[in-house]
C-alpha positions as CSV (number, residue, x, y, z in Angstrom):
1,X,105.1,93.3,83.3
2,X,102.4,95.4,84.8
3,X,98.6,94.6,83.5
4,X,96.6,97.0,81.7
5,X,93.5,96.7,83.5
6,X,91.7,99.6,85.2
7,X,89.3,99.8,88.2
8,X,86.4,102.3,86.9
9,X,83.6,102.0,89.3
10,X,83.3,100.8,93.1
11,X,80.7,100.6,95.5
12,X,80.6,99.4,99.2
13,X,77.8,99.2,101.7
14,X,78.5,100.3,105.5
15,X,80.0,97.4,107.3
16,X,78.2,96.4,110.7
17,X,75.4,94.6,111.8
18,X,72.8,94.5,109.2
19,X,69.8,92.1,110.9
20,X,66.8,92.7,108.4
21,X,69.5,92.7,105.1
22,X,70.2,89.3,103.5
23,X,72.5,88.4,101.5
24,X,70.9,89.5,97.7
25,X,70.2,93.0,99.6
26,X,74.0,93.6,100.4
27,X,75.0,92.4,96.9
28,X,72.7,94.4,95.2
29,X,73.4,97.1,97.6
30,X,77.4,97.4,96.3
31,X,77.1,96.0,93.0
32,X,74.6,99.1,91.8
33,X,76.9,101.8,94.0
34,X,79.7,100.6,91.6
35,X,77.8,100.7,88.5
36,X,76.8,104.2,89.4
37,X,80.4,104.9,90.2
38,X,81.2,103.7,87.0
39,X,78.8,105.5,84.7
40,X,78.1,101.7,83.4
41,X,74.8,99.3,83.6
42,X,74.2,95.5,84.5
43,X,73.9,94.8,81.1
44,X,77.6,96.1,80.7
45,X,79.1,93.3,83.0
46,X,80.8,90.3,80.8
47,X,81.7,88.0,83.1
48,X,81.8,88.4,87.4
49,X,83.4,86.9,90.2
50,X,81.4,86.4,93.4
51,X,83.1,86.4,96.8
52,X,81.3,84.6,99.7
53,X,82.5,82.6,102.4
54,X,79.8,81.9,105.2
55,X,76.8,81.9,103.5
56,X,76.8,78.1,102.9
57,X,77.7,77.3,106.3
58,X,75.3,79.7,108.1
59,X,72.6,79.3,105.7
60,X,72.8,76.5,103.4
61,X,73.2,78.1,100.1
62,X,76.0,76.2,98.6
63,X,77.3,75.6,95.2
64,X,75.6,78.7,93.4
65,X,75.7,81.7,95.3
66,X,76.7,84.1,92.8
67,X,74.4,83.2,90.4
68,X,71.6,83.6,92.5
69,X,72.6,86.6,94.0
70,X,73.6,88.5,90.9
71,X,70.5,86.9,89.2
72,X,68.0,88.7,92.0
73,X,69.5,91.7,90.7
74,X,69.2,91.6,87.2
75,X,73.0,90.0,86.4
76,X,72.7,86.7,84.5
77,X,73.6,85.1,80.8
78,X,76.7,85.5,81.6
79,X,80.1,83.4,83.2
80,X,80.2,84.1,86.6
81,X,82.4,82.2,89.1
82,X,82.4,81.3,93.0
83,X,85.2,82.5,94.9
84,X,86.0,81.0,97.9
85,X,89.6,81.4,99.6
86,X,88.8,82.5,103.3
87,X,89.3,86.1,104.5
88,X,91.7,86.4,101.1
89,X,88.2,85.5,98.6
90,X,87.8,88.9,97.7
91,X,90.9,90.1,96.7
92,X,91.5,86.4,94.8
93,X,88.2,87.3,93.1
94,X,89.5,90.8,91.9
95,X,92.9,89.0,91.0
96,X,90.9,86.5,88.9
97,X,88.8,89.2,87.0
98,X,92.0,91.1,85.9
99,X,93.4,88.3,84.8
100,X,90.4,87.3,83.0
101,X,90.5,90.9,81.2
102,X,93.9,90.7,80.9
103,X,94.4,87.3,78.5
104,X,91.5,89.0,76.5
105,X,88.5,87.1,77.1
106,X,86.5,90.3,77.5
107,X,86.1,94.0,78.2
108,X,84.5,94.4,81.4
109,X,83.9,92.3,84.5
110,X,83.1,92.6,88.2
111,X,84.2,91.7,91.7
112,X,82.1,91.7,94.5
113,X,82.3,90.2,97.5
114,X,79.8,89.8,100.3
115,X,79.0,88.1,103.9
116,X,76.2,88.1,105.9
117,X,77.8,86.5,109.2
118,X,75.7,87.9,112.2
119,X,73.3,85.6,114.0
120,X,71.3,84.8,117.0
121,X,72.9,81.5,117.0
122,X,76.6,82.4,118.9
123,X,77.8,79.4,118.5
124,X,77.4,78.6,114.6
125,X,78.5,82.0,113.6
126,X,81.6,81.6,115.0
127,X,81.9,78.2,113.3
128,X,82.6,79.8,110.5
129,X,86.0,80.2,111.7
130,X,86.3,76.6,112.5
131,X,87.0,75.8,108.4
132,X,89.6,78.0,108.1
133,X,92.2,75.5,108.8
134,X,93.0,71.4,108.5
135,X,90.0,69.6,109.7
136,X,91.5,66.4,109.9
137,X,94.2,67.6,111.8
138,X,92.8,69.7,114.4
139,X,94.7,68.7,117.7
140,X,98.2,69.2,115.7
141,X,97.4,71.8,114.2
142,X,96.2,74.4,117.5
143,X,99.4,72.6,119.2
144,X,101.4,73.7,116.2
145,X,100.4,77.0,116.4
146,X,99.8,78.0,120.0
147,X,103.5,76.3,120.8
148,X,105.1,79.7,118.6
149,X,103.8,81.8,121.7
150,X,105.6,79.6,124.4
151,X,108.5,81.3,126.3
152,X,106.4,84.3,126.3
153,X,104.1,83.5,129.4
154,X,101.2,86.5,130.3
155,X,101.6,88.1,133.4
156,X,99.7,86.8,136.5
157,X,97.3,89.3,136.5
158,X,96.4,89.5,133.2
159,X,94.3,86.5,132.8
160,X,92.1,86.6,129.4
161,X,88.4,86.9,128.9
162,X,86.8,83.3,128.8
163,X,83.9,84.9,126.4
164,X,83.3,83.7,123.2
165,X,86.2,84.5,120.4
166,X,87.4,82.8,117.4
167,X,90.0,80.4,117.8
168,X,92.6,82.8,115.1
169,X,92.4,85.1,117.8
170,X,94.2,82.9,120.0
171,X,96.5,82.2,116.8
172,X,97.3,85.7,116.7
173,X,98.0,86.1,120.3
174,X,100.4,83.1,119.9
175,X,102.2,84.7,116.7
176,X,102.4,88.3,118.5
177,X,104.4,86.4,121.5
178,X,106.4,85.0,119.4
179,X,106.8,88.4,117.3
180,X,107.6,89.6,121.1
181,X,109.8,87.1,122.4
182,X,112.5,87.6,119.0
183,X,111.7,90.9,118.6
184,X,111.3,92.5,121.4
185,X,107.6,94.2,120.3
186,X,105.8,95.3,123.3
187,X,102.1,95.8,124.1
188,X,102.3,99.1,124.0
189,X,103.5,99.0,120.2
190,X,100.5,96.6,119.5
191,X,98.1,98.9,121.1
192,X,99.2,101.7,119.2
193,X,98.4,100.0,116.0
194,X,94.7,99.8,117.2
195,X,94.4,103.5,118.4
196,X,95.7,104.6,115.4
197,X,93.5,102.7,113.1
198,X,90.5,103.9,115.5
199,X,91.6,107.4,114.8
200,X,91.1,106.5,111.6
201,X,88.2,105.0,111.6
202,X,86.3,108.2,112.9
203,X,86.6,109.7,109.1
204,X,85.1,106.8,107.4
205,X,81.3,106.9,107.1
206,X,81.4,103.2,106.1
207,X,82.9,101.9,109.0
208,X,81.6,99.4,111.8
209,X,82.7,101.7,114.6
210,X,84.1,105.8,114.7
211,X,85.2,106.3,117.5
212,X,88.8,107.1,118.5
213,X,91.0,105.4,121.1
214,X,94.1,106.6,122.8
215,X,96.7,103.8,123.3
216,X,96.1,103.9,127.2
217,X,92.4,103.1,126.4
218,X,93.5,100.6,124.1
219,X,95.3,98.7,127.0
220,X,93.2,98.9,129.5
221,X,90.2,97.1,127.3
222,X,88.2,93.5,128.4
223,X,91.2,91.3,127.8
224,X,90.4,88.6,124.5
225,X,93.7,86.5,124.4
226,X,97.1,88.0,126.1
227,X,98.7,90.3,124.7
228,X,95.8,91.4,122.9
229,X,92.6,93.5,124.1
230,X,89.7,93.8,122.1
231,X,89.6,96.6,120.3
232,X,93.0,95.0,118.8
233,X,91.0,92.7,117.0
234,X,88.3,92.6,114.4
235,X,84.4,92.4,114.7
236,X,81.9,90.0,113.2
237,X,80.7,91.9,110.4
238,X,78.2,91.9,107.5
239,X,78.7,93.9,104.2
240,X,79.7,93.9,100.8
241,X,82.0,95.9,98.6
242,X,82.5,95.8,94.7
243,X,84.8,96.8,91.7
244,X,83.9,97.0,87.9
245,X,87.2,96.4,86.0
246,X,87.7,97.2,82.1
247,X,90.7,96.3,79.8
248,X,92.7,99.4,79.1
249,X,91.1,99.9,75.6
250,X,87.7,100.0,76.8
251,X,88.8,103.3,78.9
252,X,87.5,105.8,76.6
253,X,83.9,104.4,77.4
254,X,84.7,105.6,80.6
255,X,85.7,108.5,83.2
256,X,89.7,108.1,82.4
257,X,90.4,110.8,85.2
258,X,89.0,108.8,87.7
259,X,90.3,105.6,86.1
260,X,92.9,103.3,88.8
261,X,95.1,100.9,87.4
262,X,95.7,97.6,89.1
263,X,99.5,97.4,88.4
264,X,99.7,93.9,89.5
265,X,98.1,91.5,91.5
266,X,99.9,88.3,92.9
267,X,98.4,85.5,94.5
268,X,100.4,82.9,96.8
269,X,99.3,79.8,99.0
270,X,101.4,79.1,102.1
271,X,104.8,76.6,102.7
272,X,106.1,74.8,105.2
273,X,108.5,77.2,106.6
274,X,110.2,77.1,109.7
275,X,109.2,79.4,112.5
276,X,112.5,81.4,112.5
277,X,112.2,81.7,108.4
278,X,110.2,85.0,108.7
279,X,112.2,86.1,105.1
280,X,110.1,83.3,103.5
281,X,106.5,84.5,105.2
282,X,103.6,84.1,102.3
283,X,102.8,87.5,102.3
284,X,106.4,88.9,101.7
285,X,106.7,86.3,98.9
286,X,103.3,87.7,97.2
287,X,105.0,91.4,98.2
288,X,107.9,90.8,96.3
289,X,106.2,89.2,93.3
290,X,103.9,91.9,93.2
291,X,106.4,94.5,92.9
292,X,108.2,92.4,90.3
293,X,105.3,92.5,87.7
294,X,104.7,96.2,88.2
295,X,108.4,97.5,88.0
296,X,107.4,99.3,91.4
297,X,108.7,99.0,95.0
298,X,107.8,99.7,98.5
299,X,109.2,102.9,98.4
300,X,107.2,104.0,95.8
301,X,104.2,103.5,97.7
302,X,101.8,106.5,99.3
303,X,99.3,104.7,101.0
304,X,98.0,101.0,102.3
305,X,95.9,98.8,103.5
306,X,96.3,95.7,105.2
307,X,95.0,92.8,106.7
308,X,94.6,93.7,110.3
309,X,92.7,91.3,112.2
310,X,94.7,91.5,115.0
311,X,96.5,95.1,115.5
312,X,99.6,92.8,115.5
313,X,98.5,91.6,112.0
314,X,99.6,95.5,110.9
315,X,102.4,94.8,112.9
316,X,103.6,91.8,110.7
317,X,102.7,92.8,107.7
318,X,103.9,96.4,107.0
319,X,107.5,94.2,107.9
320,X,106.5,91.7,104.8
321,X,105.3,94.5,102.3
322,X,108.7,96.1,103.0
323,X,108.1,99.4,104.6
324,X,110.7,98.4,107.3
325,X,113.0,95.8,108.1
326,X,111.7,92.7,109.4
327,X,111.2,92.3,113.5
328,X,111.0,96.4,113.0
329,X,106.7,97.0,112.8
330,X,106.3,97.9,116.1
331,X,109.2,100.5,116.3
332,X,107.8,101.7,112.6
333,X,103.9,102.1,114.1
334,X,105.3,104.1,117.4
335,X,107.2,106.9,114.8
336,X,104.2,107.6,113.9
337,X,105.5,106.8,110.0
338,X,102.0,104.6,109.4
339,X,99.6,107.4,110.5
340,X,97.7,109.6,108.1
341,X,100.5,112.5,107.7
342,X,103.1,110.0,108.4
343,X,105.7,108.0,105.5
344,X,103.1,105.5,104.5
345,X,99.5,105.5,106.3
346,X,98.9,102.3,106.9
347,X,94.8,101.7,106.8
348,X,93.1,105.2,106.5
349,X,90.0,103.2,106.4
350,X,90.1,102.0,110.1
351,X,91.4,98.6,108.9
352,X,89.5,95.4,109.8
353,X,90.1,96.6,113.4
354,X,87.3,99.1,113.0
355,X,86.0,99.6,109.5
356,X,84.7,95.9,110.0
357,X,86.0,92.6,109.1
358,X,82.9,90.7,106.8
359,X,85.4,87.8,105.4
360,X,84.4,87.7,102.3
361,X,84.4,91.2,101.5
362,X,87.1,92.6,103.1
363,X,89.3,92.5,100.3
364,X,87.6,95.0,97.8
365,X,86.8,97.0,100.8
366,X,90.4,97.8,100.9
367,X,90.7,98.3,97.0
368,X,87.6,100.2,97.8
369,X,89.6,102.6,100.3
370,X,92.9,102.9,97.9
371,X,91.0,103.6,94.9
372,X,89.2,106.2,96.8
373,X,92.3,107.5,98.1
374,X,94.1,107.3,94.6
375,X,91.1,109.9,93.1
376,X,91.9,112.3,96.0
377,X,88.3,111.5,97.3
378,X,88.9,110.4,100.8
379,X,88.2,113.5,102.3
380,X,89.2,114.3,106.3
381,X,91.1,110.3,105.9
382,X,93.1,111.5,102.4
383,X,97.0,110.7,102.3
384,X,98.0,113.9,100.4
385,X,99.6,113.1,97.1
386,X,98.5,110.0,96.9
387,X,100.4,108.1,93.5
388,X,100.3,104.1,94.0
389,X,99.0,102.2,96.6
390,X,99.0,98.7,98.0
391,X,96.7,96.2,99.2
392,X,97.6,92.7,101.2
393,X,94.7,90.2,102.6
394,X,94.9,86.8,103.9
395,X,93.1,84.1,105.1
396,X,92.8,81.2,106.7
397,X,96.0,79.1,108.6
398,X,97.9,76.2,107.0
399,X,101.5,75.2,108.9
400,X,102.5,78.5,111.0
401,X,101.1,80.9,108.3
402,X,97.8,82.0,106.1
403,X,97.0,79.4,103.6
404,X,96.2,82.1,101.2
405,X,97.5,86.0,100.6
406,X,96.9,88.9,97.8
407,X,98.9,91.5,96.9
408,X,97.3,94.3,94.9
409,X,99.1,97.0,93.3
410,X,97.4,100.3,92.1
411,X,98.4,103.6,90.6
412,X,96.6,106.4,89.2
């Protein structure tokens, strides 16, 4: 049964490189641009959910990040809980608020997530990415994952870049050879993802980088992990982005014509699924349960935004959210069916790609983008007609999948 809980106010900050901005800054930043969106104060907020995933690694601050954060700001006396749950905390956050309003604990809550991930220090910022997996299985684990991209072998003169990259993107390049090797996907198909999502990107004020690429140039970019160049895969980023949710009978409080509904929201932690089992991928498990609890299906869907932090991500994905048969994404992104214009635009925002990728905000970002999108506010980006959307984000690697992944359904 679909949830009677309504997004009335959201906020993000521009997504890049922010060196003089901490942490309470970017919070602050998002968390007032929503309550303005809203019409609605601090002293409003009931309870909030806090999304963070590198500041106690990269800085230290552990165990109460929220509080302090929200508490610089003005936001205390009230519940608010952590959120951790890699790339996916965001959207878990925003799952856990409407769920919060939904069993009738309270009227109004809010999501924000944030990440401040940039740093001098090369090497611990990109050990960030180092937690998003077993531990204390390392060595099987990379075998595990880099073995789905064997039969597939790069060609000779397409050696990669040995600069410094996150390990996932070597994950990803395994899983697109893999993607490749069963389904015939070609680079080509991959690159197209990336120049369209850089199109898109150029109409987004908020994004990390604007400027458009033609497949060609996407192809012929500094190499990061074969098949993939690197403006197929997404930046170190800081930011933040934020929601205020309400329980449908707090709505009259509120501006009901810009009111979004979150349909449903379904969370899902991976399985241990066989590499040729791509009917039992977490994500299309969430998909489906998602479109279960709001009667809805993908065919009802105008617009969406996915977790793209590879260009073959997209590529995936739109397969598991049911836009095309799966082994089909690459074929579906070369129609043209997933640009703005096209059957289902697939990230308007620029995606993770080029909007920006800072972990623990990226989920509201997107909810940030759709509900945009679902006023008719999106300007020279805006998927005409825009009814319900969907949102899918996930994190982290656990067995030959993300360990975590969020559907989230919206509708006007």
């Amino acid at each position: 049964m679909a949830s009677d809980v309504w997004i009335v106010g959201v906020g993000m900050t521009h997504f890049g490189r922010h060196p003089d901005r901490s942490v309470k800054d970017l919070t602050r930043e998002a968390v007032n641009a929503a309550l303005a969106d809203a019409g609605a104060s601090a002293a409003d907020i009931e309870a909030a959910w806090f999304a963070n995933v590198a500041q106690s690694i990269l800085e230290g601050q552990a165990c109460v990040p929220g509080e302090i954060a929200l508490r610089s700001m003005g936001i205390g006396g009230i519940p608010v809980v952590n959120v951790e749950n890699a790339c996916a905390s965001a959207s878990t956050a925003l799952d856990a608020a409407a769920t919060w309003l939904d069993a009738g604990r309270g009227g109004i809550a809010l999501a924000v997530g944030v990440e401040k991930m940039f740093l001098d220090d090369k090497k611990k910022m990109m050990s960030v990415f180092d937690a998003g997996w077993d531990v204390y299985d390392v060595p099987a684990t990379t075998r595990r994952l880099l073995a789905m991209g064997e039969g597939l072998e790069p060609p000779a003169d397409e050696q990669d870049d040995p600069g410094l990259h996150s390990v996932f993107m070597d994950v990803y390049a395994s899983l697109a050879r893999h993607h490749m090797r069963i389904n015939g996907t070609t680079r080509e198909q991959i690159a197209a993802v990336a120049a369209k999502n850089h199109v898109h990107s150029q109409h987004n004020p908020l994004s990390q980088y604007r400027m458009p690429m033609t497949v060609e140039e996407v192809l012929a970019a500094r190499r990061i992990a074969w098949p993939l160049t690197l403006p197929m895969c997404s930046p170190i980023s800081d930011g933040a982005a934020a929601a205020i949710v309400v329980r449908g009978d707090m709505l009259d409080r509120f501006d009901r014509k810009r009111a979004v509904r979150i349909h449903a929201t379904a969370l899902m932690s991976g399985t241990d699924r066989g590499p040729d089992e791509a009917e039992k991928h977490i994500t299309r498990r969430a998909a489906l349960a998602a479109y279960n609890r709001a009667g809805l299906g993908p065919e009802d869907m105008s617009v969406a935004e996915v977790h793209d932090a590879t260009a073959f991500a997209e590529i995936l994905q739109v397969e598991n959210l049911g836009f095309c048969k799966l082994g089909e994404g690459g074929p579906l992104t070369l129609s043209g069916a997933t640009r703005l214009g096209g059957r289902i635009p697939v990230n308007p925002s620029g995606g993770l790609e080029s909007r920006g990728h800072p972990v623990g905000a990226t989920g509201l970002a997107q909810v940030y983008e759709l509900t945009t999108q679902l006023r008719g506010e999106a300007g020279a980006r805006q998927a005409p007609g825009a009814r319900f959307a969907i949102a899918e984000n996930g994190g982290g690697f656990h067995g030959i999948e993300e360990a975590a992944a969020c559907v989230t359904i919206l509708g006007r």
